[in-house]
VOBA-1610 file (N, C-alpha, C; in pm, whole numbers, padded with zeros to 5 digits, always signed):
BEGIN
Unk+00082-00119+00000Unk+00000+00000+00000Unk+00086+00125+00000Unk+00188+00088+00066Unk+00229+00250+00100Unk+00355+00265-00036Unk+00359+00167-00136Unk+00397+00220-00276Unk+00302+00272-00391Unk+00182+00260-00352Unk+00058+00257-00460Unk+00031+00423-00508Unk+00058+00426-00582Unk+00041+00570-00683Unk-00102+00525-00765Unk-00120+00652-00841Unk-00136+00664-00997Unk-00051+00634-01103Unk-00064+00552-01205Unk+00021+00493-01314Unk+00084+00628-01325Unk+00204+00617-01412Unk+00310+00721-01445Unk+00181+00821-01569Unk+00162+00749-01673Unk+00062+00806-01796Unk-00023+00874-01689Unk-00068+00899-01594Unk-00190+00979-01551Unk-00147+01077-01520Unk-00017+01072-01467Unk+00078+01171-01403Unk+00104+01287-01502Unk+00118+01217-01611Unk+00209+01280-01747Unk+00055+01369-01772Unk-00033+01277-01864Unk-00146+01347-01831Unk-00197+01443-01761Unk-00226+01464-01668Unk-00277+01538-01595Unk-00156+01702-01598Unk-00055+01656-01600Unk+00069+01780-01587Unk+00069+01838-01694Unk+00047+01763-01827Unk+00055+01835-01922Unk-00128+01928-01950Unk-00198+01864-01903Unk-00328+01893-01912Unk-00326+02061-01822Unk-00285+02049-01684Unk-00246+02191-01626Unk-00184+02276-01643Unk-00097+02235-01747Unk+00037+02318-01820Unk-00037+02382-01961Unk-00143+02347-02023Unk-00175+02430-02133Unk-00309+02435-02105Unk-00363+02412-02019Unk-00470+02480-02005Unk-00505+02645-02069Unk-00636+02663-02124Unk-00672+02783-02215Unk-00671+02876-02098Unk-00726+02838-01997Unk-00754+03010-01863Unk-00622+03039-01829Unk-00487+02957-01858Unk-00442+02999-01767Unk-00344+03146-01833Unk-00299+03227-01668Unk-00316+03369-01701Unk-00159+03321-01750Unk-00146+03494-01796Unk-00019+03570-01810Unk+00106+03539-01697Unk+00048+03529-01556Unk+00096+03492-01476Unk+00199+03366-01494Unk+00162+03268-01540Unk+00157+03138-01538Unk+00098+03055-01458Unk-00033+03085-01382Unk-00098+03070-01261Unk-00220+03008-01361Unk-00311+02899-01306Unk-00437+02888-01307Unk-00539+02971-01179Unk-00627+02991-01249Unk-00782+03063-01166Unk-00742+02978-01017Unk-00821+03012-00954Unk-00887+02932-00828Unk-00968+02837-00834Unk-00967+02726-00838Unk-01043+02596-00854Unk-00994+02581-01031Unk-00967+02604-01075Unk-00887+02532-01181Unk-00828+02450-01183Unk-00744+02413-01128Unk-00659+02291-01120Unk-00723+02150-01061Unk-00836+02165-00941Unk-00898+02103-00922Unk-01015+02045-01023Unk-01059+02103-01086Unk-01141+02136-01235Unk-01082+02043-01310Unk-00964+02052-01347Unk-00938+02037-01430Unk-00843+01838-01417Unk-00802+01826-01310Unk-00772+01680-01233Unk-00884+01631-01225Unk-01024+01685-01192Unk-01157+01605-01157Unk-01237+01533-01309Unk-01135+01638-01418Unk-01220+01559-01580Unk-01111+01422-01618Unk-00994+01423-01561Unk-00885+01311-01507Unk-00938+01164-01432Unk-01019+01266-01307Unk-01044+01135-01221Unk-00931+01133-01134Unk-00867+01254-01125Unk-00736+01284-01001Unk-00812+01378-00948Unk-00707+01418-00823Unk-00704+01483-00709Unk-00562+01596-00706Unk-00528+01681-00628Unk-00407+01724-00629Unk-00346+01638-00504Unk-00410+01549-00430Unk-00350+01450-00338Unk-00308+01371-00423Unk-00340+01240-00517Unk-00304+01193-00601Unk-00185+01226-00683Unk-00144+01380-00740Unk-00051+01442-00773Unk+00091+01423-00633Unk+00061+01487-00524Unk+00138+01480-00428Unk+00189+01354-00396Unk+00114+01224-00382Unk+00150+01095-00355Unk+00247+01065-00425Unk+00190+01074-00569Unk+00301+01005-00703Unk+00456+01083-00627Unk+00452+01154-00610Unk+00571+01236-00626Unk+00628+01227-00497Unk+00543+01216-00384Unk+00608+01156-00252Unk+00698+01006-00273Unk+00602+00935-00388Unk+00636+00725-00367Unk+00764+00770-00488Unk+00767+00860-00605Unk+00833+00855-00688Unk+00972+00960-00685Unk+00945+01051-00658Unk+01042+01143-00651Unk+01148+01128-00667Unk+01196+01037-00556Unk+01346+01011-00554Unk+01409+00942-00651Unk+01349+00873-00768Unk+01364+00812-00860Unk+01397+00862-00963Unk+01536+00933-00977Unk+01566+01060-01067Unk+01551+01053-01205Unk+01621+00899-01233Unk+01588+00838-01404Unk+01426+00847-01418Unk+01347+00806-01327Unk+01251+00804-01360Unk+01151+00923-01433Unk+01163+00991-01306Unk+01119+01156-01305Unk+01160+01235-01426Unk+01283+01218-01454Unk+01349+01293-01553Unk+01304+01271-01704Unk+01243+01129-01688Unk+01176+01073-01823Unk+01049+01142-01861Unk+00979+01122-01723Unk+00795+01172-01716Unk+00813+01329-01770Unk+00911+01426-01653Unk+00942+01557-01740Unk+00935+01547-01847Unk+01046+01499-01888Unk+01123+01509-02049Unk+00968+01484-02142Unk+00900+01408-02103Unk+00776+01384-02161Unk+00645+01491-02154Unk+00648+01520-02072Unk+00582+01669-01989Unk+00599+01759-02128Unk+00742+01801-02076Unk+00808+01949-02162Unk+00763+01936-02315Unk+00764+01796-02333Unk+00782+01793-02485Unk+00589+01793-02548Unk+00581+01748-02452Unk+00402+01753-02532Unk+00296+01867-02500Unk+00395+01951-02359Unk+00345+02115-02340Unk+00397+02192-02452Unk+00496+02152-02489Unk+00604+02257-02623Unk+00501+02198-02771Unk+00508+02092-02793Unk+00385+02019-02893Unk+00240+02139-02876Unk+00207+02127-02804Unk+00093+02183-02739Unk+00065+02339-02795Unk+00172+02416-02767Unk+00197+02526-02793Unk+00256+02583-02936Unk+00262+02449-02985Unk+00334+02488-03159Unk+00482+02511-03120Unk+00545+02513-03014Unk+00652+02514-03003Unk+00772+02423-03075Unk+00890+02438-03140Unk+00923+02303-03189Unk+01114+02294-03134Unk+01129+02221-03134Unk+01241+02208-03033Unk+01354+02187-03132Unk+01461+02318-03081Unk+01609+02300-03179Unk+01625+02200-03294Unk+01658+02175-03339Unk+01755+02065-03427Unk+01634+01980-03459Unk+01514+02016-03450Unk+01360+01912-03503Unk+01337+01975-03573
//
């Protein structure tokens, strides 16, 4: 029990889902209840978020992958296209 997360894909999901969200401001901030909003069309929580990252964290190869996966489908997202692609 006390290893049990959310699969890694929900993780990725959900981060990239908060990362291009349309409301979010100039800031780089979502609204108030946005983020919750927006984990609840997921079927997450921001506890769920916190866990993964409590059981996973320390797992640097790991983490560094899910990012690397993150960055690249927020940059996708945005029409962004990355050096030397």
């Amino acid at each position: 029990m006390a290893g049990e997360t959310i699969p890694s894909d929900s993780f990725v999901e959900a981060m990239v889902a908060l990362r291009t969200s349309p409301v979010m401001g100039t800031s780089g901030f979502l609204p108030a209840g946005e983020p919750e909003r927006i984990l609840g069309e997921h079927g997450l929580t921001p506890e769920d978020l916190r866990r993964f990252v409590e059981v996973h964290g320390a797992n640097v190869p790991m983490m560094t992958d899910l990012w690397t996966q993150i960055e690249s489908r927020v940059a996708e997202a945005r029409g962004v296209t990355e050096p030397g692609n």
